[in-house]
C-alpha positions in Angstrom: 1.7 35.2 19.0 2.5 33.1 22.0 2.8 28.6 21.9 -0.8 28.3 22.4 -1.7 30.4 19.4 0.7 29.0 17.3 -0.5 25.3 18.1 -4.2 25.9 17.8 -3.1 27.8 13.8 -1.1 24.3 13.1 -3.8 22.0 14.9 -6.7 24.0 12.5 -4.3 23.9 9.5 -3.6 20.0 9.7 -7.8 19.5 10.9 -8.1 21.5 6.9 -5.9 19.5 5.0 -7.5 16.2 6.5 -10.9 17.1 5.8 -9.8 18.3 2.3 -8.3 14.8 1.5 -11.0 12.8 3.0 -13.0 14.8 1.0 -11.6 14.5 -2.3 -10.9 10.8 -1.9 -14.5 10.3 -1.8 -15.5 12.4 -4.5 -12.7 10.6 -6.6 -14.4 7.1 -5.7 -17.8 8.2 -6.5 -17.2 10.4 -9.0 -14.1 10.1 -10.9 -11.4 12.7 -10.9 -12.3 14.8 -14.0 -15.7 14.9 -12.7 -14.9 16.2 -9.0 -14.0 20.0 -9.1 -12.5 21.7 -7.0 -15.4 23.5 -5.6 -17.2 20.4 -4.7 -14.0 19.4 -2.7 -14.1 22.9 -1.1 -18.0 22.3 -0.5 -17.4 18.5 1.1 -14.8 19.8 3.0 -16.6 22.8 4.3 -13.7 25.1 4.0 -13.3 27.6 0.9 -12.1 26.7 -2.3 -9.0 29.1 -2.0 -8.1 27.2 0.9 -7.9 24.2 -1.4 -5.6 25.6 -3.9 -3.4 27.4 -1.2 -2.5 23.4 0.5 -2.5 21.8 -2.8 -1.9 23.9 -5.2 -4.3 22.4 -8.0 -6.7 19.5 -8.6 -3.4 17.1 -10.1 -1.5 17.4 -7.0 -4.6 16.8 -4.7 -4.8 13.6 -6.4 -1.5 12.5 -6.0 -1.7 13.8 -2.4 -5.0 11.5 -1.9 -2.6 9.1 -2.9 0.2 9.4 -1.2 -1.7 9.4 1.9 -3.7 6.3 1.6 -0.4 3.8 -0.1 1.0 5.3 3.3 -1.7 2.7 5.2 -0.6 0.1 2.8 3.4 0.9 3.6 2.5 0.0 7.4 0.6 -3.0 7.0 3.6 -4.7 4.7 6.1 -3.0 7.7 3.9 -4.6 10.2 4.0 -8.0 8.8 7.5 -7.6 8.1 7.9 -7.3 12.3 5.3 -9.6 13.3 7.3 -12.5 10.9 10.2 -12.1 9.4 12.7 -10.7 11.9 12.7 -13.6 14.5 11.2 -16.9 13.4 11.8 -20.7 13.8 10.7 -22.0 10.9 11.3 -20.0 7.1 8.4 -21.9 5.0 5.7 -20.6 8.3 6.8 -17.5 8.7 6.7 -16.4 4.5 3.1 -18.1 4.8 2.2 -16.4 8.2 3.1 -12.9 6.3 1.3 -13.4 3.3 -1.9 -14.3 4.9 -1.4 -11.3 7.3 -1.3 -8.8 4.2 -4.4 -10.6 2.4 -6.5 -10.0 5.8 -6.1 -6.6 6.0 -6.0 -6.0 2.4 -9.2 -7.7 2.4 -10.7 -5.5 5.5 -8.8 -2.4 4.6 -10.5 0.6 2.6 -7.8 2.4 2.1 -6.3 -0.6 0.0 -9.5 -0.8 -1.9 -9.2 2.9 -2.6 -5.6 2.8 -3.9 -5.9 0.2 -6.3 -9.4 1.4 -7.8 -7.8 4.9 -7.5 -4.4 3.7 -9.3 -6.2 1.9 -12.0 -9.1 3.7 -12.8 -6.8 7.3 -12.6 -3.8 6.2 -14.4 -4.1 9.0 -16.6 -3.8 11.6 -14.3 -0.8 10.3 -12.2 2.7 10.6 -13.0 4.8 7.5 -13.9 7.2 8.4 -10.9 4.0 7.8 -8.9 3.9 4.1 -9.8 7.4 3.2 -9.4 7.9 5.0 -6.5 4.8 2.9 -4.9 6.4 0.0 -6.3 9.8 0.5 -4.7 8.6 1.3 -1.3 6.3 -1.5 -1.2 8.9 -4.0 -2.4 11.3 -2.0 -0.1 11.5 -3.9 3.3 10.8 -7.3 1.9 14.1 -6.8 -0.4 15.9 -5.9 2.8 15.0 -9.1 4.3 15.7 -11.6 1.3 19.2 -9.9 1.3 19.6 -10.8 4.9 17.8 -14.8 4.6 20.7 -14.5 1.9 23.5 -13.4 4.0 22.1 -15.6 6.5 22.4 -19.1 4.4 18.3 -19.3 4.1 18.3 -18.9 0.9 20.1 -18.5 -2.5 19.0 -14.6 -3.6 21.4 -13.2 -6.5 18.8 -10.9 -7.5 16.8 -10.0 -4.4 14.9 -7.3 -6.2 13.8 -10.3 -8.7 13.2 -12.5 -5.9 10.6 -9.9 -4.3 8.7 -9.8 -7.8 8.7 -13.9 -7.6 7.5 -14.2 -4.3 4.9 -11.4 -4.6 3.7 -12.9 -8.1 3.4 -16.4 -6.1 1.3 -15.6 -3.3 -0.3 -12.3 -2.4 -0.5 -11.4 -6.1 -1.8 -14.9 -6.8 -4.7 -14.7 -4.2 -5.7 -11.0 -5.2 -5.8 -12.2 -9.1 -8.1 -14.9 -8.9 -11.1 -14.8 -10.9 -12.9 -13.9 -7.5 -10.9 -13.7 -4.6 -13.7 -12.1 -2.5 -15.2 -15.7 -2.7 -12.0 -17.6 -1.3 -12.6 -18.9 2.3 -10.0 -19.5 4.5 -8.5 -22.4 3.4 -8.4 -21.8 -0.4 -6.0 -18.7 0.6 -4.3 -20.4 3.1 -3.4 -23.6 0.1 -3.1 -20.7 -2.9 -0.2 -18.9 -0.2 1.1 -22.3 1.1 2.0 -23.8 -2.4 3.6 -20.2 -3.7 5.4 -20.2 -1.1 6.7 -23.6 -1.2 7.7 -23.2 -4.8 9.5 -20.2 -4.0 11.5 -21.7 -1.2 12.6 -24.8 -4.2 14.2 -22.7 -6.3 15.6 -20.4 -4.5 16.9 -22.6 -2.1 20.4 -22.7 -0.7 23.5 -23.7 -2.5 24.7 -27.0 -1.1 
């Protein structure tokens, strides 16, 4: 079989596999994952249900796939707002509160967060444990790498920067996302919310004197 050949057979294969996860993330939205069968993702798909089962194996590891694939989005928008903030800044206090609101506006706008947390809470049953710390590491991942360097760096006082991430988190973008309805927050409510959690953060873990 010459290149062409074989690059149309990959291009067809990886064209499958996204229609098959497209297709069973929206049949786990709609209809939950013990109620979506196999055949229906085959059917949504348009592709044959053997097909299914020889990319994925069964209907467990689709779901963690559908997974996997969507926390990926989320992955990039932290990484993103990692770059855009806290690599070259003039001013600490702006830059933490310039990232948080970054995350909550595409949060907000993104459907492939939406889906990942009504997946992960509604599906908890049928995802491994690994799944859930795994996401938390790699979320928590980059932001760890930077308090380590704002502590090499004098900016701050981080014994624990894996602690510290779980602080700040729990302080800002946590705190805006577990308000009795943070769809209803304008503007300037997540803008005060992500100022003042960041503000406490920065007091106590301030730099030793």
């Amino acid at each position: 079989m010459n290149t062409i050949e074989n690059k149309k057979v990959r291009k067809g294969s990886l064209d499958k596999r996204t229609k098959i996860i497209a297709a069973a993330r929206e049949l786990f939205l709609s209809e939950g994952f013990n109620q979506s069968s196999v055949d229906a993702v085959a059917h949504r798909a348009g592709v044959s249900k053997r097909t299914v089962y020889d990319y994925y194996g069964d209907k467990q590891h689709l779901l963690l796939t559908v997974m996997e694939e969507t926390s990926a989005t989320v992955l990039n928008m932290i990484e993103q707002g990692i770059s855009d903030h806290l690599l070259e800044f003039d001013d600490l206090e702006q830059a933490l509160i310039l990232f948080c609101e970054q995350i909550v506006v595409f949060a907000n706008g993104s459907s492939d967060y939406k889906a990942l947390i009504r997946l992960a809470m509604v599906e908890v049953a049928n995802l491994p444990e690994s799944f859930y710390e795994d996401m938390d590491r790699a979320t928590e991942e980059g932001i760890i790498k930077r308090f380590i360097a704002f502590g090499e760096n004098k900016l701050l006082n981080i014994p624990d920067p894996h602690m510290a991430t779980k602080h700040f988190a729990a302080l800002t973008i946590l705190l805006v996302f577990n308000q009795p309805n943070p769809k209803d927050l304008d503007q300037k409510q997540v803008k005060h919310i992500i100022t003042e959690g960041v503000r406490v953060f920065l007091r106590a873990y301030a730099p030793m004197m």
